[in-house]
C-alpha positions as CSV (number, residue, x, y, z in Angstrom):
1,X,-96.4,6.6,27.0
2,X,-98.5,3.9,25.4
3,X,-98.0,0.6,26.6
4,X,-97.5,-2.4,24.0
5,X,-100.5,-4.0,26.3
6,X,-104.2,-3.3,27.4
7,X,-103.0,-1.1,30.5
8,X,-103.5,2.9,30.2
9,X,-101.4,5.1,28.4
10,X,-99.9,7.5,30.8
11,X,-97.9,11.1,30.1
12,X,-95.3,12.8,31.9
13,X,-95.0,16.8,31.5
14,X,-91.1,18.0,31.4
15,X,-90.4,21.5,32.5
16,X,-87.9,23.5,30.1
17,X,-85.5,24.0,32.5
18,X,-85.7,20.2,32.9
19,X,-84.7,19.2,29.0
20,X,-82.0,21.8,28.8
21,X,-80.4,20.5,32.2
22,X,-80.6,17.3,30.5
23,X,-79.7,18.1,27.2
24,X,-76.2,19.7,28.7
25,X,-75.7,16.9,31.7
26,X,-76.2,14.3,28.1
27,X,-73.7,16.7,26.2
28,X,-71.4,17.0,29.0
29,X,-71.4,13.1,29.7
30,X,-70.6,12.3,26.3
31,X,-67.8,14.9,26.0
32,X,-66.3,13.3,28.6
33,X,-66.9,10.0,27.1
34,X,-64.9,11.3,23.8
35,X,-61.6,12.7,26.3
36,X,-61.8,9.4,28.1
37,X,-61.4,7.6,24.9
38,X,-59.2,9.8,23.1
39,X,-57.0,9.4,26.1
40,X,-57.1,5.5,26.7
41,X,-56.5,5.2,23.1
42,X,-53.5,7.8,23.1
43,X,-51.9,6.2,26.0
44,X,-52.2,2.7,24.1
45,X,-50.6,4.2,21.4
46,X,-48.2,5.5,23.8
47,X,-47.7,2.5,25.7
48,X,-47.0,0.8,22.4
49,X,-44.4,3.2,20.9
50,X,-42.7,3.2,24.5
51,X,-42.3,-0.5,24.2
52,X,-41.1,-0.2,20.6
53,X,-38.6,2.4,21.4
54,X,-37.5,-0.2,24.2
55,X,-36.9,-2.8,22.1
56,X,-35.2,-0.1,19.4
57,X,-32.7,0.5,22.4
58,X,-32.2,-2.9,23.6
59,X,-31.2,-3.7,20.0
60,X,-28.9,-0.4,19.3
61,X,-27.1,-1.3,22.2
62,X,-26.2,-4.9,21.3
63,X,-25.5,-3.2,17.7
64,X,-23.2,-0.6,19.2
65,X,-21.4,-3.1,21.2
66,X,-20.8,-5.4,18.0
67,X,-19.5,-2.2,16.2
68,X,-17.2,-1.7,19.5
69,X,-15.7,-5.1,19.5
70,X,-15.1,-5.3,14.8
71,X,-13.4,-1.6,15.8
72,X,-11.1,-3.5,18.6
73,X,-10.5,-6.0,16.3
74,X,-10.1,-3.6,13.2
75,X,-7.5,-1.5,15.8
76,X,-5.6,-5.0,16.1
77,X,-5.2,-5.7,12.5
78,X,-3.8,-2.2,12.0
79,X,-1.4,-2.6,15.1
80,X,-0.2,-5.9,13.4
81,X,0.2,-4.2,10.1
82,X,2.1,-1.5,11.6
83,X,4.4,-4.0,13.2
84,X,5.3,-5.8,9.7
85,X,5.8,-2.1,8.3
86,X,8.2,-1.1,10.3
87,X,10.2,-4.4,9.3
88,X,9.3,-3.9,5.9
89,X,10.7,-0.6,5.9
90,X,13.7,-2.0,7.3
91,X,14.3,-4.6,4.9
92,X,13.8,-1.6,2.2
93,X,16.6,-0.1,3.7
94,X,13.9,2.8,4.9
95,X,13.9,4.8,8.2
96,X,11.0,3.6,10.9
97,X,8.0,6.4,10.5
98,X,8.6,8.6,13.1
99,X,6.7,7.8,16.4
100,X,4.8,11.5,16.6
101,X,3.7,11.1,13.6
102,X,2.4,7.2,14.1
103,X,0.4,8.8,17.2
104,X,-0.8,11.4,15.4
105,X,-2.6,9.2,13.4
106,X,-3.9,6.8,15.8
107,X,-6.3,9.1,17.3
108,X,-7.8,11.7,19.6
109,X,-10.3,13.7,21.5
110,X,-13.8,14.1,20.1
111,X,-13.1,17.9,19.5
112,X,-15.4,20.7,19.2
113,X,-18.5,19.7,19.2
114,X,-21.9,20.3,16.5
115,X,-25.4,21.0,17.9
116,X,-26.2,17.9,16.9
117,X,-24.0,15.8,18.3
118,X,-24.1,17.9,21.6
119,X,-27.8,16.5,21.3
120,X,-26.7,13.0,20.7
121,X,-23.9,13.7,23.7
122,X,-27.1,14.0,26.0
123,X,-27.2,10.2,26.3
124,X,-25.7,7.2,26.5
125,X,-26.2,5.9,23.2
126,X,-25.2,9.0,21.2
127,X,-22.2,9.5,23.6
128,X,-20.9,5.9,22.8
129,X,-21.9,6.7,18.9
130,X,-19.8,9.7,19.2
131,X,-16.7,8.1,20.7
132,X,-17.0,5.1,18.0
133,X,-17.0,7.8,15.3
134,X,-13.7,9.1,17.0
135,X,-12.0,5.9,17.0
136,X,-13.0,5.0,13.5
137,X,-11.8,8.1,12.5
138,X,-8.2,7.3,14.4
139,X,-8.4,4.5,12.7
140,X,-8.9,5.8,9.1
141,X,-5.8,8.2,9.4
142,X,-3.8,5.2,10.6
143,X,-5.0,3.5,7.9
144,X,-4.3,6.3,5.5
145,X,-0.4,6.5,6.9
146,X,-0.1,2.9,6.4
147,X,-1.0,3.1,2.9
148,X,1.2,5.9,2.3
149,X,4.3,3.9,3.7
150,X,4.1,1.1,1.5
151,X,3.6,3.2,-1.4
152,X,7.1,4.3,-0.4
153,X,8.1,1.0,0.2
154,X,7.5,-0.3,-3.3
155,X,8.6,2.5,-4.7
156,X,11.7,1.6,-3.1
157,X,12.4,-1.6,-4.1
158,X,11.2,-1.2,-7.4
159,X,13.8,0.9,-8.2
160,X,16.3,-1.5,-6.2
161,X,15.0,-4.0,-8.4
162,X,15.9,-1.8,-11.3
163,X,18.9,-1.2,-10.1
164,X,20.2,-5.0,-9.3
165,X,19.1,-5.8,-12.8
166,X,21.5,-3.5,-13.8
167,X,24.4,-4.2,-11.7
168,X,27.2,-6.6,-13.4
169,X,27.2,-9.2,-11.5
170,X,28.2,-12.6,-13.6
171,X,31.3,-13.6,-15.5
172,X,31.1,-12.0,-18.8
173,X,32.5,-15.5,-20.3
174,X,33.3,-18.8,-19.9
175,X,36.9,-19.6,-19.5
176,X,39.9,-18.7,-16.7
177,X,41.1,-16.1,-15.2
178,X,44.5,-15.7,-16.9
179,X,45.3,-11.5,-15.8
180,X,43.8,-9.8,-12.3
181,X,42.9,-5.8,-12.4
182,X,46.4,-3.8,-11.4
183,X,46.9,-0.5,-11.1
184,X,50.8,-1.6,-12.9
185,X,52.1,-4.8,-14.3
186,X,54.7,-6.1,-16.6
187,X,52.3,-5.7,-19.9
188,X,53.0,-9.4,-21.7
189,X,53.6,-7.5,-25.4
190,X,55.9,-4.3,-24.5
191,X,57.4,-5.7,-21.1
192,X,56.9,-3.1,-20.0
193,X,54.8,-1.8,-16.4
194,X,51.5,-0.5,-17.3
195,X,47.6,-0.2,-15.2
196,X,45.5,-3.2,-16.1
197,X,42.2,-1.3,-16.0
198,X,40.1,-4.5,-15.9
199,X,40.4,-8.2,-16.0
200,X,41.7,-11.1,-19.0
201,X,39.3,-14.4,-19.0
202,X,41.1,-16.7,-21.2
203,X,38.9,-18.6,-23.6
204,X,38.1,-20.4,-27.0
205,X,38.3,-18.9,-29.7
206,X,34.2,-17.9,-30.5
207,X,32.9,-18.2,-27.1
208,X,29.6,-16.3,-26.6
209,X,30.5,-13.1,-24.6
210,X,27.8,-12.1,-22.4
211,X,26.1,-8.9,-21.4
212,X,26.7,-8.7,-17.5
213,X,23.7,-7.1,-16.5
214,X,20.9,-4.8,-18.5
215,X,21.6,-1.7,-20.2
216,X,22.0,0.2,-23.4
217,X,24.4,-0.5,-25.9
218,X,26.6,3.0,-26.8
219,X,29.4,1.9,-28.6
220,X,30.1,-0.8,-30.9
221,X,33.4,-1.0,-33.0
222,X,37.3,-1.2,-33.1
223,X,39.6,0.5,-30.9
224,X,43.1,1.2,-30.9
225,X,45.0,-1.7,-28.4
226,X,41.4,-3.2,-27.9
227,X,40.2,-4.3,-31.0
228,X,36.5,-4.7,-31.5
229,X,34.7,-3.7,-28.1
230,X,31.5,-3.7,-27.0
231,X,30.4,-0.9,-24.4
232,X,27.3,-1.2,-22.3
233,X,26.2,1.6,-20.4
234,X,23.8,-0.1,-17.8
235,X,23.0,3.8,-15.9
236,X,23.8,4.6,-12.3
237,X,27.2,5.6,-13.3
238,X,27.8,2.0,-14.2
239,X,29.6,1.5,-17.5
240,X,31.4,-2.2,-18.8
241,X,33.2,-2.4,-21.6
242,X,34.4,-5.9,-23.3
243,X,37.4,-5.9,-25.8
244,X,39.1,-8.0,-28.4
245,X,36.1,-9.9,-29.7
246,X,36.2,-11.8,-33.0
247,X,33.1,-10.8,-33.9
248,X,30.1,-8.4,-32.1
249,X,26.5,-8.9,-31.8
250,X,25.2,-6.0,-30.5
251,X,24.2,-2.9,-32.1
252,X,24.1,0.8,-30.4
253,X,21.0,1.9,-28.9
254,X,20.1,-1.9,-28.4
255,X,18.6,-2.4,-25.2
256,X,20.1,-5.7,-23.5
257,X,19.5,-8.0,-20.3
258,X,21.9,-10.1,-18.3
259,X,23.2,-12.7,-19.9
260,X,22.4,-12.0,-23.1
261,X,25.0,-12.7,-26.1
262,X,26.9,-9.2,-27.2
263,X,29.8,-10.3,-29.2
264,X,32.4,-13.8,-29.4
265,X,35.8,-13.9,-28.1
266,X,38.6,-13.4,-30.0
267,X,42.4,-11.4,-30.3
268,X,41.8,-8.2,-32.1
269,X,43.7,-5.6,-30.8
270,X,46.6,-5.9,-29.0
271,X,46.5,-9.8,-28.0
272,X,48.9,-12.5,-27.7
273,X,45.5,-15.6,-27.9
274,X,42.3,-15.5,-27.7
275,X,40.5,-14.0,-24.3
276,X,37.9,-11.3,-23.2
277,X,39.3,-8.0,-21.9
278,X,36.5,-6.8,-19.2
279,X,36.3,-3.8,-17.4
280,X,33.9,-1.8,-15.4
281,X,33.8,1.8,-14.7
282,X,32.0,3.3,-12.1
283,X,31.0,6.9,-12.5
284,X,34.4,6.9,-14.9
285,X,36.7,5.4,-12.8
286,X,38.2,1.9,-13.7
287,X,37.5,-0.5,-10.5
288,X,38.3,-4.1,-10.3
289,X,35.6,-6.2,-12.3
290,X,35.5,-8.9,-9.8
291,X,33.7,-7.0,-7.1
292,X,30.8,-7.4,-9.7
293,X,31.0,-10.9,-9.9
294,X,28.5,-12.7,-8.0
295,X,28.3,-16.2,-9.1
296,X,24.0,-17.4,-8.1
297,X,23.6,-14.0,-5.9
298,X,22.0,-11.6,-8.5
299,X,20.1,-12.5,-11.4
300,X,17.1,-11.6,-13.4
């Protein structure tokens, strides 16, 4: 060793023994300087993804709990719903849905089980995640059975809607009612009893006569006793058929509504002054006209 001053240099003599005891005691301090790192450094990192995955948790619970409370609330709104069906239903003249089949929809046990979600079963979090997914599932057939019974529902009144647009309903013409339906009556021409099939509404000469509800047009002409008539066929089994007009309107196959103008009074036929002979048939049986006459109650 040579000093940097005026003092002697000096030497040292090292055995080999010496400088290989060294050389490993060096080696085997700094391997254990590299595992002491590696494993403060992997226990940081550690440390760090532990505290991550504690915040992750903190935050999936508060997560899970707001997806618990929108499914209560969800589960309410469906409950509601369900109320107004079954008074929907009612006012559709529809039966209730049957109450085994309501439940069945509701919901259920979790079932049979995937391995997966017998892994996710292992805790808390996956349990609660699993139940959820049961309820929301409930909750999807319920939805699903609601859907299906207003489908019915409009269905339903559609075609009662149909069905009240083609129901006579109004007076066919303005005037007075000079002859009621009778099953026999002294006719006024051949004194004589004989069924009055429908009813006689007295009025001016001309008067528009009206189409009483919708329907097809299938006759159009002169008939023996009736004169020019005008028969409506308005499906159902309803037919209406009005007689002794002056002139008609429609035409067959036309396609009319209530209230519109088919033909004019007048006293073709068999008729002692001018009036509208009206009569309704229900699935070809005459019945009295005035049961479908409902003045403000059914209109288009």
């Amino acid at each position: 060793m040579v000093p940097h001053g005026s003092g002697e240099s000096k030497g040292f003599e090292v055995s080999n023994r010496l400088f290989k005891l060294g050389a490993w005691s060096l080696g085997i301090c700094s391997a254990a300087a590299l595992v002491f790192a590696w494993a403060t450094v992997t226990k940081s990192i550690n440390l760090t993804r532990l505290d991550r995955l504690e915040q992750t948790n903190v935050l999936l619970a508060q997560e899970l709990d707001r997806t618990r409370n929108l499914l209560a609330q969800l589960g309410d709104t469906l409950d509601a719903i369900t109320v107004r069906d079954r008074e929907v239903r009612l006012l559709a003249g529809l039966e209730p849905r049957d109450a085994d089949v309501q439940r069945a929809g509701i919901g259920g046990p979790i079932g049979r089980l995937s391995d997966g979600d017998r892994a996710l079963a292992g805790g808390p979090f996956g349990l609660a995640a699993l139940e959820m997914r049961a309820d929301l599932s409930g909750l999807l057939r319920q939805a699903n059975l609601l859907s299906r019974s207003y489908d019915e529902v409009l269905d339903t009144i559609q075609s009662q809607q149909d069905r009240l647009g083609r129901t006579p309903s109004i007076m066919p013409t303005s005037g007075f009612l000079s002859s009621r339906f009778a099953r026999a009556r002294i006719h006024p021409i051949f004194h004589e009893a004989r069924a009055h099939e429908g009813i006689d509404i007295s009025a001016a000469m001309n008067t528009p006569i009206l189409a009483t509800a919708g329907g097809v047009v299938v006759d159009v002409g002169r008939q023996t006793g009736y004169g020019n008539m005008v028969t409506v066929d308005h499906g159902y089994g309803v037919v209406t058929r009005y007689a002794h007009a002056s002139r008609i309107l429609a035409r067959v196959g036309q396609r009319v509504r209530r209230g519109d103008e088919i033909a004019l009074v007048g006293n073709t036929g068999i008729a002692t002054a001018p009036h509208l002979h009206y009569e309704v048939l229900v699935n070809g049986n005459q019945v009295d006209p005035m049961r479908h006459i409902f003045p403000e109650t059914i209109v288009d």
